[in-house]
N, C-alpha and C positions, 0 to 999 in steps of 0.2 A: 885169279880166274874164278873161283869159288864161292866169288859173291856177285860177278856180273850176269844181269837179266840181260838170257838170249829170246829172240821171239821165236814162233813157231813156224818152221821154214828155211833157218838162216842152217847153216850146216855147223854141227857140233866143232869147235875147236880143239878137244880131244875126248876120245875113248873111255865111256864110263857111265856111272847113274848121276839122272837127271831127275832133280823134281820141280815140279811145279810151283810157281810164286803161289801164295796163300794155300798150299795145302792141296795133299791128293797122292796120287802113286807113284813111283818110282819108273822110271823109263831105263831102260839102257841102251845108248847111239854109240854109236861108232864115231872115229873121228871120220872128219868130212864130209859124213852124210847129213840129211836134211830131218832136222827134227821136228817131231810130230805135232800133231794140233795138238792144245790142251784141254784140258775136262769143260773149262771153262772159258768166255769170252773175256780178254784181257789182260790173264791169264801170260807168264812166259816162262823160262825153262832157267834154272841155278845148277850149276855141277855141283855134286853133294860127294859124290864117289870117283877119283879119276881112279881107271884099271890101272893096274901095276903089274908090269910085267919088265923081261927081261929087253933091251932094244939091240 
């Protein structure tokens, strides 16, 4: 999951930090909500950080 480009819009597949393809700041979504536009046009979202927690 850690290397697929989501766009901007599509709803997180799980719970964590997001960054942007080509660089910029760090987001953090929830799973199933809709993630945000990017800095830039073209631009799409990578899971860099999935939350860890207990289920």
């Amino acid at each position: 999951m850690a290397g697929k480009k989501l766009n901007p819009g599509m709803p997180a597949p799980a719970s964590g930090q997001y960054r942007p393809t080509g660089g910029g700041s760090e987001v953090t979504a929830v799973k199933g909500k809709s993630l945000p536009p990017t800095p830039k046009k073209g631009q799409g979202w990578k899971l860099v950080d999935k939350t860890k927690h207990k289920s």
